[in-house]
N, C-alpha and C positions, 0 to 999 in steps of 0.2 A: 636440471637438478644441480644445486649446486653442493659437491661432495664432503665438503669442509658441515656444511649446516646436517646432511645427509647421517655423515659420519658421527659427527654429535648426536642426535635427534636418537641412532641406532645404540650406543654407550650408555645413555640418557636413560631409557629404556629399560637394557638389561641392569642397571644400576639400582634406579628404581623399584623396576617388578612391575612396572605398569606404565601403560599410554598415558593416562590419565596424570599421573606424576609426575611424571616423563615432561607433558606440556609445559602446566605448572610451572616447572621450575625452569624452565626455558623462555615462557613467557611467549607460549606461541598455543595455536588453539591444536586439539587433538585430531585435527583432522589434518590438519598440517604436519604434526609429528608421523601421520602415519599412512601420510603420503610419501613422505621422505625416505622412510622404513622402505614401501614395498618398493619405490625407484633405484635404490640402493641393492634390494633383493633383487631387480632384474637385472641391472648395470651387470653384479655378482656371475647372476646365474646361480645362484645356491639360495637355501632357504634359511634363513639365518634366525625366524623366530618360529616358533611354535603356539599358534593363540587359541584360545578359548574364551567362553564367555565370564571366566572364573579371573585365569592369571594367564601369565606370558611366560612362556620357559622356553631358552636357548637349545639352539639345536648344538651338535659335533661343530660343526664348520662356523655357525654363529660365535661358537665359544673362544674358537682359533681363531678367529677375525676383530674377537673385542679385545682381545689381549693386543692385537696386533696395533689397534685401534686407539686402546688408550696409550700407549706409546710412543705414538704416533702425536696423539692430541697432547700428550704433557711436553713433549717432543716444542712443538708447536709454540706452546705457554709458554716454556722457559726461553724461546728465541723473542717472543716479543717481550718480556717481561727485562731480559737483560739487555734490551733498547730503551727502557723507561728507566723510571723512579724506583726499581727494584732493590735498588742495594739499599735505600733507605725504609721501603714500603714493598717489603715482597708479600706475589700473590699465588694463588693456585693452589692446588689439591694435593697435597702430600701422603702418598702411602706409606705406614711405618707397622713394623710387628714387633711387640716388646712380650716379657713374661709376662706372665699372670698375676704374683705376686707385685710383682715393683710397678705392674698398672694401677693398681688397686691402691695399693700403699703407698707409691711416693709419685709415680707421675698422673693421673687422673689428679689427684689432690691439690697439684699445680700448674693445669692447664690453665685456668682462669687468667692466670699473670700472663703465661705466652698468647693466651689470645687476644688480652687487653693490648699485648704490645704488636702482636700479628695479627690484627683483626682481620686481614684478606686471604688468610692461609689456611683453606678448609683438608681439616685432617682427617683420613679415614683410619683409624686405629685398628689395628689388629693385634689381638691377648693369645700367645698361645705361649705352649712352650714346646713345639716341634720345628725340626728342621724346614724352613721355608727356603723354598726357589728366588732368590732377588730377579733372577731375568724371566724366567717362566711365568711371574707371579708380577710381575711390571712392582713389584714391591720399591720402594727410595732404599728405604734403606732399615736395619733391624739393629733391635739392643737385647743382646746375650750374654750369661754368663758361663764362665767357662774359657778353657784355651783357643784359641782360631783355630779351626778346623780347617777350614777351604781357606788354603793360602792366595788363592786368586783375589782372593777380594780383598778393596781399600776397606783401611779399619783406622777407627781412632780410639787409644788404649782410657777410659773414663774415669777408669783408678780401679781397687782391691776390697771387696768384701769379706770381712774377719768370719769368720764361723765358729761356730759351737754348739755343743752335744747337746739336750734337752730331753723333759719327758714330762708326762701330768703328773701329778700327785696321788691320780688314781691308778695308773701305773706303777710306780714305785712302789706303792701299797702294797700293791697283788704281786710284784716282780721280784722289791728289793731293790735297794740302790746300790747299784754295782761301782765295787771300789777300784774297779782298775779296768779298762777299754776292752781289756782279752774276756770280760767276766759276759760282755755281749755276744759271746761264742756259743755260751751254756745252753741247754734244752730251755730252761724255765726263762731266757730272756728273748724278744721281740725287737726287731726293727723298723721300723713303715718302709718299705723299700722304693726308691727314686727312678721310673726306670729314664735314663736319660736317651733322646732321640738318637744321636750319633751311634748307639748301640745296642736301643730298646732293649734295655736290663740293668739291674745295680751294678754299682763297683767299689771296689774296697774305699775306706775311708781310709787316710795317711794321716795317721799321729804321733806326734814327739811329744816328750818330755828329758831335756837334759841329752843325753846320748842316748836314752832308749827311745825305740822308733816301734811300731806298731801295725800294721793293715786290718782295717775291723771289717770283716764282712758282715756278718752276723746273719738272725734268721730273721724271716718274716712272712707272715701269714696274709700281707697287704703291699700292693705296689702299686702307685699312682705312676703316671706319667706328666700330671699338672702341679703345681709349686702350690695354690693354693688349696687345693684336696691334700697333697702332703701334711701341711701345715693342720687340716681340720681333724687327717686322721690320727695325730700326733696328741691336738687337745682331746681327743676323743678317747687316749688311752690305748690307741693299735699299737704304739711302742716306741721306740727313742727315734730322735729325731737330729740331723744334722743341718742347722738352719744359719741362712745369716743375720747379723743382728738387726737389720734393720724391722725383721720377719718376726722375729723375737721376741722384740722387746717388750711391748704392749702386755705380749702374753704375760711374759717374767714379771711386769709390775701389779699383773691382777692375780699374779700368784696362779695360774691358769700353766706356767708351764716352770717345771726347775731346772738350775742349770748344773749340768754335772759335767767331772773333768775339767776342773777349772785350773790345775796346774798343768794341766796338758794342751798343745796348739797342733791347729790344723794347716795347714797351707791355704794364703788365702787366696780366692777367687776373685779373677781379673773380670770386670768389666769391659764389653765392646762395643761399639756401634758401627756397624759395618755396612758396606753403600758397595753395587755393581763396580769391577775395575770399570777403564776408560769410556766413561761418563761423564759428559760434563755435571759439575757438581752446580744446579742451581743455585739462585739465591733464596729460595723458600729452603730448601734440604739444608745451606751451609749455615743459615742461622735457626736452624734448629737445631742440630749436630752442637749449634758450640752455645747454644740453649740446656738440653740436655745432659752434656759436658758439665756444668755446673752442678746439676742436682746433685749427681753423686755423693759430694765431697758435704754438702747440707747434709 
């Protein structure tokens, strides 16, 4: 057996969800793939897949050996990759988690360029907006907003997103447009509330104008934990909203959202994209990072 084909063949697999895909994309027949699997399972001694006539589903010990595995395999990539033509022509499989919003709205919309210019750099995209594991999770590398949290990790600062207060039209309606941040304190006013991962709950908004300074908690009868449910339940009239502009705008110019507190600023939100410390940083990860790097500031 030889462990290197073994090992992929078993990746391949749980990646997939299936022998049959699994081959496929390997270019090897299913009988082969899954001879590999069980000489792998014996070499082990543990059972590392679960089959049926249906699907494939990873055991405990399968799931601790594919993480171990892809790691192992990018591991692998990046040594021969930064033997070739890499720094000109990188290749391999890059994992990355971004938000929800800024997948949607500003990077998905601009893959096409990075892939015309990285065509060998297959990206497995991850949309969330909760705390990921970079090492548990063989993640490359993630783009957040917000402070660094985990000082451990390399980060590269992307730049600042502006924010401001908003609401529908059908809100304001039924609410009242409130003339001053503290007025979102009131019974009869709503907030859609944010709850962010690092502390799974809202927290006050920080606003100035001039010398006077502000904390808005306010109330709220809805709290998302995803950037774009926020945003939907915001056009939707659940209640004011603290967005960044890029999130915005669209809305503001279909008249879908209005802006209030417009002599009033918030502090704005730093942009990160952060990567495992001591890691070598490949060449598929560093030219996406400073791929990336650029969007922002567009």
């Amino acid at each position: 057996m030889d462990r290197f084909d073994a090992m992929q063949a078993f990746v391949r697999v749980v990646g997939t969800g299936s022998f049959t895909r699994a081959a496929e994309s390997l270019h090897m027949s299913k009988t082969t793939v899954t001879q590999l699997v069980q000489q792998l399972e014996a070499r082990l001694r543990v059972k590392l897949l679960n089959r049926t006539t249906r699907k494939v589903n990873v055991t405990a010990d399968g799931a601790l050996y594919y993480e171990r595995a892809m790691r192992l395999l990018a591991d692998l990539d990046d040594a021969e990759t930064s033997l070739s033509s890499a720094s000109t022509s990188p290749r391999g499989r890059l994992r990355v988690d971004v938000p929800s919003p800024w997948a949607r709205m500003v990077l998905i919309p601009s893959l096409p360029a990075f892939h015309a210019r990285y065509p060998d750099i297959q990206l497995d995209l991850g949309v969330s907006d909760r705390m990921v594991d970079l090492i548990d999770e063989s993640v490359d590398c993630v783009v957040r907003g917000g402070e660094l949290v985990d000082q451990s990790l390399m980060a590269r600062r992307l730049g600042d997103l502006q924010l401001g207060v908003f609401a529908a039209p059908a809100y304001l309606v039924r609410a009242g447009v409130p003339a001053h941040p503290t007025d979102l304190e009131d019974t009869h006013h709503r907030i859609v509330g944010f709850r962010w991962a690092r502390s799974g709950k809202p927290f006050p908004y920080a606003m100035h104008r001039g010398e006077e300074h502000v904390k808005v908690h306010g109330r709220y009868v809805l709290s998302v934990d995803d950037g774009n449910a926020y945003l939907e339940a915001g056009l939707a009239g659940m209640g004011v909203l603290w967005l960044p502009g890029y999130m915005a705008q669209a809305a503001v110019t279909r008249g879908d959202l209005m802006p209030l507190f417009e002599d009033w600023r918030l502090d704005a939100m730093p942009m990160y994209v952060a990567f495992p410390p001591n890691r070598h940083v490949s060449a598929k990860l560093r030219v996406f990072i400073d791929w990336v790097s650029q969007l922002l500031p567009r």
